[in-house]
PAZAPA-4460 file (N, C-alpha, C; in steps of 0.05 Angstrom, whole numbers, plus 32768, in hexadecimal, padded with zeros to 4 digits):
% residues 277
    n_x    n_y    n_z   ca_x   ca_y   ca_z    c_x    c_y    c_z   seq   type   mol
   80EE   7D8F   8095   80F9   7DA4   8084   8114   7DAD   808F     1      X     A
   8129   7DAD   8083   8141   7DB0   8089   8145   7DD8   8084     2      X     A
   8145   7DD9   809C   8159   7DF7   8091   816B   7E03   807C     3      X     A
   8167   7E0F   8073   8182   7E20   805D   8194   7E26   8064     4      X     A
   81AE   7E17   805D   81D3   7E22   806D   81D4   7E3F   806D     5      X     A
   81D5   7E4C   8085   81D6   7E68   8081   81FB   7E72   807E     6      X     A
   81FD   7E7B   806D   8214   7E8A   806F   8224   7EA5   8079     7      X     A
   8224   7EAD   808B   8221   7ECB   808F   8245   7EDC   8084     8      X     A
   8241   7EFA   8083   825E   7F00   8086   825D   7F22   8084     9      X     A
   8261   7F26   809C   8257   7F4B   809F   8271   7F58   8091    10      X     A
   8262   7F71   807E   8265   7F80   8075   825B   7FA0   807C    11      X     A
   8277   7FAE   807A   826C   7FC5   807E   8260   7FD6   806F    12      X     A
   8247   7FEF   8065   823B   7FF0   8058   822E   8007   8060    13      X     A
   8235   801C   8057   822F   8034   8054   8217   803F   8045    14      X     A
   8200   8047   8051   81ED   8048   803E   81DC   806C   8040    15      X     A
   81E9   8077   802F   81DB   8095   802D   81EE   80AC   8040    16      X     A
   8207   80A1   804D   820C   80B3   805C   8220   80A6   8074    17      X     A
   823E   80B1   8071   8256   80A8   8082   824B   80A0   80A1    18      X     A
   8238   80B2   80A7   822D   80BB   80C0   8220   80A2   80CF    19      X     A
   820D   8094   80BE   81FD   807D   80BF   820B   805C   80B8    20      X     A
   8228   8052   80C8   822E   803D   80C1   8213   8028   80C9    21      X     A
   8214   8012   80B5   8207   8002   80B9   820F   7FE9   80AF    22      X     A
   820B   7FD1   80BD   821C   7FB6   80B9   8210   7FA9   80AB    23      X     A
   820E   7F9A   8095   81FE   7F89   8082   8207   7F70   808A    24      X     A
   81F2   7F5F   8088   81FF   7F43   8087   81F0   7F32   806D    25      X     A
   8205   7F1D   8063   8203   7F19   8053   81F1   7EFA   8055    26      X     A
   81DD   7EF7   804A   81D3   7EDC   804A   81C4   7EC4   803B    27      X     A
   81AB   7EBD   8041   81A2   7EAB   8035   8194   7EBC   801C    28      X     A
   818C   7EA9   8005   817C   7EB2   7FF4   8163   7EA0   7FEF    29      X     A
   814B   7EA5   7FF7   8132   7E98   7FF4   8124   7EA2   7FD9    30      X     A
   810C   7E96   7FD4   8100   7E9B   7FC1   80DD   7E94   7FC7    31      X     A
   80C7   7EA6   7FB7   80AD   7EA4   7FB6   80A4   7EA6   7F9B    32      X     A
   8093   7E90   7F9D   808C   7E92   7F76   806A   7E83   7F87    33      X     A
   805C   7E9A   7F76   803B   7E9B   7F80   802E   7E7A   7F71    34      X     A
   8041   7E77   7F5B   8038   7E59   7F58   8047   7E48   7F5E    35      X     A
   8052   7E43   7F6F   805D   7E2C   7F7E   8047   7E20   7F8D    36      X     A
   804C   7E06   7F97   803E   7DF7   7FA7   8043   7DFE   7FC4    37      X     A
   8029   7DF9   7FD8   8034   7E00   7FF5   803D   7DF2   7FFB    38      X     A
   804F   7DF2   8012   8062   7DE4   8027   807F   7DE9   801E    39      X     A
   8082   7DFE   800A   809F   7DFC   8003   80AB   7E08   801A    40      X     A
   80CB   7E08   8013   80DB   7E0D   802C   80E7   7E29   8021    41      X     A
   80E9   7E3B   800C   80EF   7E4F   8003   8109   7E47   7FF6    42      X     A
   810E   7E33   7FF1   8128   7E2D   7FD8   8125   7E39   7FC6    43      X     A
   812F   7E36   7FA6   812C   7E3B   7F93   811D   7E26   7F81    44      X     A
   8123   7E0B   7F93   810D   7DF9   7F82   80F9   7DFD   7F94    45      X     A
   80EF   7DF6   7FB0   80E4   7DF7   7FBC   80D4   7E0E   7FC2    46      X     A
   80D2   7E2C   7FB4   80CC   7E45   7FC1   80B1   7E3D   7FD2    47      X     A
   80AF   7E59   7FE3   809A   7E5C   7FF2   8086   7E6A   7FDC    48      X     A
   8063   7E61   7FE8   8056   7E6F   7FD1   8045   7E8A   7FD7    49      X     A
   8051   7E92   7FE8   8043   7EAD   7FF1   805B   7EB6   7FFF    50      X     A
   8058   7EDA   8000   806A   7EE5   800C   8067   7EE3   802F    51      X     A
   804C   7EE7   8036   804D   7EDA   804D   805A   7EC8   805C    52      X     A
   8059   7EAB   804A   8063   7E97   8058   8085   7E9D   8066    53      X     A
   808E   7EAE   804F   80AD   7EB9   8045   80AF   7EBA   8065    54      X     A
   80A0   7EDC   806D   80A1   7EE8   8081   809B   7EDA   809B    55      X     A
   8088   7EC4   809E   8085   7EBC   80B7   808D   7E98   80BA    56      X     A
   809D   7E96   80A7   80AD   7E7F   80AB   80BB   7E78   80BD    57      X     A
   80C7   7E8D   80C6   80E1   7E8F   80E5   80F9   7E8B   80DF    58      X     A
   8102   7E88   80B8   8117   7E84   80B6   8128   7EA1   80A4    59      X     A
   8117   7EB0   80A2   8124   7ED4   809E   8131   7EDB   80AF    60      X     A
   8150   7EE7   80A9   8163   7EF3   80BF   816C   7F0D   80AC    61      X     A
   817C   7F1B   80B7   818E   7F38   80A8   819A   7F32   8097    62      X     A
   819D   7F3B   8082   81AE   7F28   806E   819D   7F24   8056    63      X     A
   8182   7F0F   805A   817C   7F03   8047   816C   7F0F   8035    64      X     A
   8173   7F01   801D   815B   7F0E   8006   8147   7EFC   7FFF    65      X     A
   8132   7F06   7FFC   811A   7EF7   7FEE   8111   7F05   7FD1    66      X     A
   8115   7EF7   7FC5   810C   7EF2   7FA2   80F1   7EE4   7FA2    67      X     A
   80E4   7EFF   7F95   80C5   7EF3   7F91   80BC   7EFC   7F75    68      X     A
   80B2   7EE6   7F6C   80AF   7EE4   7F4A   8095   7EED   7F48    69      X     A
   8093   7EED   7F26   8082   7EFE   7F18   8065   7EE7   7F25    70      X     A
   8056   7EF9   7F29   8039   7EEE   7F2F   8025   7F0A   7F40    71      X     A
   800D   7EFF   7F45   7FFD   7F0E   7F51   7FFB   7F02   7F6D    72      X     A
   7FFE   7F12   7F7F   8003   7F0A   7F9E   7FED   7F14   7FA7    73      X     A
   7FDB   7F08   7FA6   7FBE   7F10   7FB5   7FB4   7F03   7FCF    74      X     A
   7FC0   7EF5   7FD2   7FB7   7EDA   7FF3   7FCB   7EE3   8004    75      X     A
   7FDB   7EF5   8004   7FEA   7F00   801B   7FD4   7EFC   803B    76      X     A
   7FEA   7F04   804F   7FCF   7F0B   8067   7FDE   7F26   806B    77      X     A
   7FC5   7F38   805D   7FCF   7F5B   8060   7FCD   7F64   807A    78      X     A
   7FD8   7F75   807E   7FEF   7F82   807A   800F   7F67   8078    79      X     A
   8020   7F6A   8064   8035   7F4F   806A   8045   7F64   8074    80      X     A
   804B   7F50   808B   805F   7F5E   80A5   8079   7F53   809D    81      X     A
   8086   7F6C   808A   809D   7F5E   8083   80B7   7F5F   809D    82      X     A
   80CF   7F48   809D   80DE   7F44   80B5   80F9   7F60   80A8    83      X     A
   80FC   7F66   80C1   8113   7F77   80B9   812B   7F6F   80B0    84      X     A
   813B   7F81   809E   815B   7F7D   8099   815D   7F5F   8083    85      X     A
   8140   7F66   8073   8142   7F4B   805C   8139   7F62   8046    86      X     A
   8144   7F58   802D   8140   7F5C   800F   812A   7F57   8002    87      X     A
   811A   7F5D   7FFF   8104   7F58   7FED   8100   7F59   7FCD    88      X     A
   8106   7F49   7FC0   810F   7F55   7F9D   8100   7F48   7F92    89      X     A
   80F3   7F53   7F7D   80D5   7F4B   7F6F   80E7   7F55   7F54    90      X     A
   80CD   7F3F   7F3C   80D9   7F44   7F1D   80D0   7F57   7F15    91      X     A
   80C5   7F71   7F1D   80BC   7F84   7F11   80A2   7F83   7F15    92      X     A
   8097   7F91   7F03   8071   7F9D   7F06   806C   7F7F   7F0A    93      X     A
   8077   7F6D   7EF7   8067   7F4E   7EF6   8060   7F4D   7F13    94      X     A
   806F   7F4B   7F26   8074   7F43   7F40   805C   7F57   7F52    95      X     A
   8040   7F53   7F4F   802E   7F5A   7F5C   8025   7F53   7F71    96      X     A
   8028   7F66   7F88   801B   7F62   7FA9   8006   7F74   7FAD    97      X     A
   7FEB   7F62   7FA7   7FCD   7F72   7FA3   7FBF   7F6B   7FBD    98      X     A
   7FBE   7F7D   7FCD   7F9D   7F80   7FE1   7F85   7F78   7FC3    99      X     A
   7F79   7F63   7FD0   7F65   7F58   7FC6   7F4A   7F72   7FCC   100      X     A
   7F3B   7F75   7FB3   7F1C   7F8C   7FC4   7F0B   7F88   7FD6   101      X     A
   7F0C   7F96   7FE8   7EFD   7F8C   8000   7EED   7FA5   8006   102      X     A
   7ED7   7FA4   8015   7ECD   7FB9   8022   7EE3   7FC0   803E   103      X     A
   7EE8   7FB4   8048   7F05   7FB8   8066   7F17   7FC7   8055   104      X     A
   7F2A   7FB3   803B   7F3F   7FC6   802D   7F5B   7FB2   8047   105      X     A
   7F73   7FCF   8049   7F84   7FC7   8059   7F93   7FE5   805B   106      X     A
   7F98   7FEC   8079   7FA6   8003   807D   7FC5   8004   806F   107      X     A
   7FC9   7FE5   8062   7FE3   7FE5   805A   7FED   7FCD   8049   108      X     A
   7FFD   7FCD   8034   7FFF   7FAE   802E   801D   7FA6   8037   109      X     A
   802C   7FB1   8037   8041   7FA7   8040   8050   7FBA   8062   110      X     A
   8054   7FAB   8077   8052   7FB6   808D   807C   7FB6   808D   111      X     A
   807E   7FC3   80A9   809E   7FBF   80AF   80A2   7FCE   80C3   112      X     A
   80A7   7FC1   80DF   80AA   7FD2   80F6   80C9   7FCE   80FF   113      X     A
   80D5   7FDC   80FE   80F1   7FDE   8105   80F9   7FD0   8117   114      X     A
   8116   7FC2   8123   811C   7FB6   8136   812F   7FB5   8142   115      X     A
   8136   7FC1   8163   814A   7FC8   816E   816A   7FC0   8166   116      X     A
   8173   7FD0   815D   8198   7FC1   814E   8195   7FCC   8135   117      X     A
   81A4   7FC2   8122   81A4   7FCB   810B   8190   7FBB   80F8   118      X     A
   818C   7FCC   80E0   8182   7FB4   80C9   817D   7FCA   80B4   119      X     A
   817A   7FB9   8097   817E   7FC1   8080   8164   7FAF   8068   120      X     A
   8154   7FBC   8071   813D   7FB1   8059   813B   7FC5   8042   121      X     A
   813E   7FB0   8028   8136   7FBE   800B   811D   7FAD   8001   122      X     A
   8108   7FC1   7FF4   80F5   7FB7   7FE1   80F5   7FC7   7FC8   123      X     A
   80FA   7FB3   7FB8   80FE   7FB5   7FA4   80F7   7FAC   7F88   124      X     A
   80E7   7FB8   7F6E   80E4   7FA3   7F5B   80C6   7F9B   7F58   125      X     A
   80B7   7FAB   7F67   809D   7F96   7F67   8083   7FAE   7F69   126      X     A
   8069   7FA1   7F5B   8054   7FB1   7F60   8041   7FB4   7F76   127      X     A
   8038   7FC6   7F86   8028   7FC7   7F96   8010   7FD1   7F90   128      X     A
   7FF6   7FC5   7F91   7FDB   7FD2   7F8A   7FC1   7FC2   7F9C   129      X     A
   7FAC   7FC9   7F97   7F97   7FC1   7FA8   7F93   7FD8   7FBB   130      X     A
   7F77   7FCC   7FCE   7F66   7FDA   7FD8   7F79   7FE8   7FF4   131      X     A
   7F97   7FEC   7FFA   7F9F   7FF5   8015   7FAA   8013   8010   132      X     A
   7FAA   8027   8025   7FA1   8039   802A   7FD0   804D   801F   133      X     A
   7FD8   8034   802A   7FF4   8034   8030   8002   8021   801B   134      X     A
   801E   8021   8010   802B   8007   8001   803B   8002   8017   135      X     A
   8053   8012   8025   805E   8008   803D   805E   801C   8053   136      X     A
   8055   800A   8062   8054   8023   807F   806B   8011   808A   137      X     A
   8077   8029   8099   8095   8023   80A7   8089   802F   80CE   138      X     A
   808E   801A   80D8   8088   802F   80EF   80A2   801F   8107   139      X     A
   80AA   802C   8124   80C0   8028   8136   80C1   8035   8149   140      X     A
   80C0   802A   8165   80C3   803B   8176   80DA   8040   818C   141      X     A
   80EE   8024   8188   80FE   8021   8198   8119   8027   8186   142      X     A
   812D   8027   8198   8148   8030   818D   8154   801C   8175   143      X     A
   8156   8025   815C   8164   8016   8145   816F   8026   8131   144      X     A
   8183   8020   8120   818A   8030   8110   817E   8018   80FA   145      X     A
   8179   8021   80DD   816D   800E   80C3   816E   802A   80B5   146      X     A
   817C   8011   809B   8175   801C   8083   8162   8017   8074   147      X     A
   814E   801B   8068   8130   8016   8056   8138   8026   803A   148      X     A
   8134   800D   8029   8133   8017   8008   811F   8011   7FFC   149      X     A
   8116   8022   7FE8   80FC   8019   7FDB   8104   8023   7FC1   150      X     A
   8100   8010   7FAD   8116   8012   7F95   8107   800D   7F7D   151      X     A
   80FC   8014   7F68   80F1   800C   7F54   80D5   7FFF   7F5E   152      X     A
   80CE   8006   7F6C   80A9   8001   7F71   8093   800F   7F62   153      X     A
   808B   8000   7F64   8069   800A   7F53   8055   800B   7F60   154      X     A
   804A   8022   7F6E   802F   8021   7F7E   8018   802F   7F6A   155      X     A
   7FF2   8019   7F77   7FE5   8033   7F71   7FD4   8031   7F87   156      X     A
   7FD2   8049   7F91   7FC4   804D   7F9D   7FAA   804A   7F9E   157      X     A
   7F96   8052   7FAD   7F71   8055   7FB2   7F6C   806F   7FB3   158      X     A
   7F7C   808A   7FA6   7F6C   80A3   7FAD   7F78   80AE   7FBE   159      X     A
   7F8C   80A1   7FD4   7F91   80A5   7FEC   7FA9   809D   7FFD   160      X     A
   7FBC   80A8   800E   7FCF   809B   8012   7FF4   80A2   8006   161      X     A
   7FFB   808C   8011   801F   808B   8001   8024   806E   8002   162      X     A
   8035   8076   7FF1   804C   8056   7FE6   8058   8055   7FFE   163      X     A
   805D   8064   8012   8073   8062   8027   806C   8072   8035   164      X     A
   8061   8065   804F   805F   807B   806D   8071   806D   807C   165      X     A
   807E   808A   8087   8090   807B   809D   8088   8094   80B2   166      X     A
   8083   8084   80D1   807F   8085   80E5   8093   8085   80FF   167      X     A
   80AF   8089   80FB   80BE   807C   8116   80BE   8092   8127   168      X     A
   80CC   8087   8147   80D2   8091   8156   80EB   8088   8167   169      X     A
   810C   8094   8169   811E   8089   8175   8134   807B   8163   170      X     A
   8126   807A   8148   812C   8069   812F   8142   807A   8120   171      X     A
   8163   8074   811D   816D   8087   810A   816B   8074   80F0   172      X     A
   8168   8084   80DB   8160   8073   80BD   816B   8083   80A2   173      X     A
   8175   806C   8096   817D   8079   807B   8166   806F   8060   174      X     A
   8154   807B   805D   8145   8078   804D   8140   8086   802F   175      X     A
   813E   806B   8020   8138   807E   8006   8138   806F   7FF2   176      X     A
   8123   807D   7FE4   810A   807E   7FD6   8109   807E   7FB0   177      X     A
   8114   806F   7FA8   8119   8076   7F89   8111   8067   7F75   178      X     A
   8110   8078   7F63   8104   8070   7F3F   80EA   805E   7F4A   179      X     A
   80D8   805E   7F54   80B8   805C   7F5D   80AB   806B   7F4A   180      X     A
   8092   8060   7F40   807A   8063   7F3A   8062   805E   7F41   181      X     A
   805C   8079   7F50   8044   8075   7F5C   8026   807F   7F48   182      X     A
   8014   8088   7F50   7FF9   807D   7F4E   7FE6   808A   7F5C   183      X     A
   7FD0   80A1   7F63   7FBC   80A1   7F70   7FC8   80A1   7F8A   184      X     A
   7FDB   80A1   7F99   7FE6   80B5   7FB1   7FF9   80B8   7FAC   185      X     A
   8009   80C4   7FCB   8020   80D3   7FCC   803E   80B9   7FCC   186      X     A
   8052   80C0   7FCD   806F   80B7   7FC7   806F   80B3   7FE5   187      X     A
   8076   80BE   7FF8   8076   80C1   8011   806C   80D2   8026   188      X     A
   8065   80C3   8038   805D   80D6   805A   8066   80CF   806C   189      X     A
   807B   80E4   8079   8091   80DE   808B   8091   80E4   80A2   190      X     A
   8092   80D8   80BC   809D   80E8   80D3   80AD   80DA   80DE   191      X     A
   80C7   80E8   80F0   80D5   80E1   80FD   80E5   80E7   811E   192      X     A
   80DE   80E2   812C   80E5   80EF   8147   80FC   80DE   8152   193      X     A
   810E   80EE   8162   8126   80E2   816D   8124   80ED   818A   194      X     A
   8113   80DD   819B   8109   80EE   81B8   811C   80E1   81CB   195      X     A
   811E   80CA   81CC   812D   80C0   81E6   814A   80B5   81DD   196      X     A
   8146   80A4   81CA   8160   8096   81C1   817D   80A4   81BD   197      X     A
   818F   8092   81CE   81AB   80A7   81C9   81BD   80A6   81B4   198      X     A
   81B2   809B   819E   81B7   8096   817F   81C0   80B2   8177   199      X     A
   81DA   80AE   8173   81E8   80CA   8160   81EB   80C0   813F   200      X     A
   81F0   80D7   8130   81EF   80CE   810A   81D7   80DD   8101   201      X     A
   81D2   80DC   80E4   81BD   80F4   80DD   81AB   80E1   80C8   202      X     A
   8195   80EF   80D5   817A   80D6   80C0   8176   80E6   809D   203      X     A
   8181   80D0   8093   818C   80D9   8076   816B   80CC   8060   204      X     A
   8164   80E0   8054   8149   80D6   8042   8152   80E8   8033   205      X     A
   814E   80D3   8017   814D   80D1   8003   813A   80CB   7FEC   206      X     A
   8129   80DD   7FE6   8117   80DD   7FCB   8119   80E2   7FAE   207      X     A
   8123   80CD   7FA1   8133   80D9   7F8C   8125   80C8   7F6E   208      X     A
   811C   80CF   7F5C   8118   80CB   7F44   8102   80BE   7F45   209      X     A
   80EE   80C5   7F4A   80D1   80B0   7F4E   80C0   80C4   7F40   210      X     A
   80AE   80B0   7F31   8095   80C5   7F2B   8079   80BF   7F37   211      X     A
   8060   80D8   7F30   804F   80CE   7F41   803D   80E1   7F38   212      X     A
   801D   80D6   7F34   8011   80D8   7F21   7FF3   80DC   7F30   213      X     A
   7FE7   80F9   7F37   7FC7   80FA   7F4B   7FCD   80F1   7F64   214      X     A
   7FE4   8106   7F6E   7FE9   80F7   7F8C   7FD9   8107   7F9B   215      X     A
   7FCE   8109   7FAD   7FB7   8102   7FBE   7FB5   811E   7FCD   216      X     A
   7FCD   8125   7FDB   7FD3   813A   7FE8   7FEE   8148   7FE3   217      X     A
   8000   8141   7FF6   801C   814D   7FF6   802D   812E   7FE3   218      X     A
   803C   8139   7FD1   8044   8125   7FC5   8056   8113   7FD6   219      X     A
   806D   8125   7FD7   8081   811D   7FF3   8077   8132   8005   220      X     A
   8070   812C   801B   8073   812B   803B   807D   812B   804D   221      X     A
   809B   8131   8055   80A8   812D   806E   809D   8145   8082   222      X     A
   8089   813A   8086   8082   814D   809F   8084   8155   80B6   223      X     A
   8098   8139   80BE   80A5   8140   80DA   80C6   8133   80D9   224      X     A
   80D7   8142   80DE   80F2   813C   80E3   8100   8148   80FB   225      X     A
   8105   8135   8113   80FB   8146   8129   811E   8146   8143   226      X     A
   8125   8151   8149   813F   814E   8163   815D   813E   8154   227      X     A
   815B   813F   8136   8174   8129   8132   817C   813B   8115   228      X     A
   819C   813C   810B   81A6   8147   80FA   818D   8130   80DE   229      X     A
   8191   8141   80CB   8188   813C   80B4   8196   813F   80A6   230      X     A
   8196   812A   8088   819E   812E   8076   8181   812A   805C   231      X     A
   8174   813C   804F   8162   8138   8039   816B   813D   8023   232      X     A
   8164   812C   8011   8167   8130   7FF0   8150   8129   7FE0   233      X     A
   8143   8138   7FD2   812F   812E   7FC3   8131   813E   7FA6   234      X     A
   813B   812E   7F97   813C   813D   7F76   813C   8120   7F62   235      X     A
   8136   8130   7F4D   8126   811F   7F37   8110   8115   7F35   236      X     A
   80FF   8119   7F48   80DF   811C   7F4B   80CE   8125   7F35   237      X     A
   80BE   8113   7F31   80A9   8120   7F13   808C   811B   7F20   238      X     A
   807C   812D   7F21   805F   812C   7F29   8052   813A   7F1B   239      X     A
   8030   812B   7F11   8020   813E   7F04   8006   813B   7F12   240      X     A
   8001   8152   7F0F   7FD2   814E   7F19   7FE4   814D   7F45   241      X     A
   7FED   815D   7F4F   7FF9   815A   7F71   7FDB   8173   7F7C   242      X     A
   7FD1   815A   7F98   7FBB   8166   7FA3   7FC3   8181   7FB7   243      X     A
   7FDF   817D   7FBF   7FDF   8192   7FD1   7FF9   81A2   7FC7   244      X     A
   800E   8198   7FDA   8028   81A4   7FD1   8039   8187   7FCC   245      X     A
   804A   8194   7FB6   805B   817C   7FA5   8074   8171   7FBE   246      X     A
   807E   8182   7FCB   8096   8177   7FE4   8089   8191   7FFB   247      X     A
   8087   817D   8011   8088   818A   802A   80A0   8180   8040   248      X     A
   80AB   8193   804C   80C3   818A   805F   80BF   819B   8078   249      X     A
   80BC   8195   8088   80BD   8195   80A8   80D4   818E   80AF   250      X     A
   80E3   81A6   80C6   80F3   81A2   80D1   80FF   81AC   80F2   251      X     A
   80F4   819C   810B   80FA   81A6   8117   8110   819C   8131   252      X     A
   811C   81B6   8137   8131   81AD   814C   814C   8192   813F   253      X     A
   814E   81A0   8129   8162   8192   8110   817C   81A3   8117   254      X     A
   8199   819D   812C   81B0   81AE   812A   81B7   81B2   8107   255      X     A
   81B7   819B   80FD   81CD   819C   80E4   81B1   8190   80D0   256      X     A
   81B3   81A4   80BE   8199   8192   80AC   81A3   819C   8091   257      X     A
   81AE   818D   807E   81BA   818F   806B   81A3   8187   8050   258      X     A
   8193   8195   8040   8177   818D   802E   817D   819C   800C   259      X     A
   817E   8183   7FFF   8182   818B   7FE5   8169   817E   7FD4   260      X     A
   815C   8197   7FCD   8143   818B   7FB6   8149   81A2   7F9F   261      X     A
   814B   818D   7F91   8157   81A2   7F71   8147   8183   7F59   262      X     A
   8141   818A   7F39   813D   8188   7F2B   811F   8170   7F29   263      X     A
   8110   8178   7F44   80EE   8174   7F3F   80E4   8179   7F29   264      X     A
   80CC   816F   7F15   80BF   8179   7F0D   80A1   8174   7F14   265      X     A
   8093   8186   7F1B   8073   8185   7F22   8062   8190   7F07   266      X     A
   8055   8186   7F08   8039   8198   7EEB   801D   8190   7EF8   267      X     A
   8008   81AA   7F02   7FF4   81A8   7F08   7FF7   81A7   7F28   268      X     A
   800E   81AE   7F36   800C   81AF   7F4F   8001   81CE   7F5E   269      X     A
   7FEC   81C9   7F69   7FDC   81DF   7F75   7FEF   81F4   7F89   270      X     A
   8006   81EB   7F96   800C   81F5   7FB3   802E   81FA   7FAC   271      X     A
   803B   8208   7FBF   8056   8211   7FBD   8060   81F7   7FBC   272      X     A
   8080   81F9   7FB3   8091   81E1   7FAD   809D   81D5   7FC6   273      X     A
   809A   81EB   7FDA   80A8   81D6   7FFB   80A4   81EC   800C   274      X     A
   809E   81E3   8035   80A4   81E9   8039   80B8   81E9   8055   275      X     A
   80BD   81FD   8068   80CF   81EA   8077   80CF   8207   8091   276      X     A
   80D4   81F0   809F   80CD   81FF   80BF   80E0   81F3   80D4   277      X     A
***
């Protein structure tokens, strides 16, 4: 199997905030189509037939995108540990990545642990459903700056959970979260600590135009934002049937914390609209 000519060519690339440069590179474009035959090499004639294979091929670098077509993605090996600083673009709802029913289930279906240097992963375009608890858990503990987009997704949940937990530590990140439709949990659950790393710039999150439908507890969540300037925005939010409170924001030991939530709408939410500490 011959390799794909990689092309590279860095670009600079500003994402959410002057503060947060981050370098893009530009690269290969692979492809997954759930009815392809196995052994492909991820061409366009050749695609790979699972997103897995995509990910633990060894030929994902920063840069690249993967295009994954309309089908039901059920033979994954859950949680899929997606590689950092690659594109993920699905045809829409068609483009289904289902936890199969199990009594086990899965704490997650799509995984992503950050990686020292920069990187820039988008998912985008595609449905998430089945028996896991989580759609993407983000977690990091060592020094990196990344950007993470989550862009026109479709989750439903089990009763329980978010489309997006993120977990770092040391991690500065421009994240954010838009025009999503979720399902039976929450939009997001966030924490962030900046304990050791000498990473200057402000962790910029963004929740903007998503709806969300019997979320579970707190719709959005940022419950911990912790030692590092902030930048939050969360407006155009629509939620109905919210178990706890519709936005929660935690904030501590933030010099500069700059937070704009304007034109939410909630119906049937039990608890105050935010709050913040």
């Amino acid at each position: 199997m011959n390799k794909l000519l990689r092309v590279f060519f860095i670009a600079a690339l500003v994402v959410g905030s002057p503060a947060n440069l981050v370098f893009a590179l530009a690269g290969t474009e692979y492809y997954v189509d759930t009815s392809a035959a196995a052994g492909g090499d991820g061409s366009s004639t050749l695609p790979w037939a699972t997103i897995s294979d995509a990910v633990d091929s060894g030929q994902l670098a920063d840069g690249d995108t993967v295009h994954i077509a309309t089908g039901i993605y059920d033979t994954e090996s859950f949680p899929v540990n997606l590689v950092p600083g690659v594109s993920y673009i699905g045809a829409g709802v068609s483009t289904e990545i289902q936890v199969p029913s199990s009594p086990l289930g899965s704490s997650a279906i799509l995984h992503l642990t950050t990686q020292p240097g920069v990187s820039n992963t988008t998912l985008s375009n595609v449905s998430l459903d089945g028996m896991a608890e989580n759609g993407l858990s983000v977690f990091g503990s060592q020094s990196a700056t990344t950007s993470i987009v989550v862009d026109h997704v479709t989750f439903n949940g089990i009763g329980d959970g978010n489309m997006v937990r993120v977990n770092t530590d040391n991690v500065l990140a421009n994240l954010t979260i838009s025009n999503c439709d979720v399902t039976d949990a929450n939009i997001l659950e966030l924490s962030m600590a900046m304990g050791t790393a000498s990473l200057s710039g402000t962790q910029v999150i963004s929740v903007n135009d998503n709806t969300v439908n019997n979320a579970s507890f707190d719709a959005i969540d940022i419950q911990n934002l912790r030692d590092m300037n902030c930048d939050v925005t969360i407006s155009g939010n629509v939620g109905n049937v919210i178990g706890d409170n519709p936005i929660v924001l935690n904030l501590y030991n933030t010099p500069i914390a700059d937070v704009t939530i304007d034109n939410n709408s909630w119906d049937l939410a039990r608890r105050s609209q935010s709050k913040h500490k």
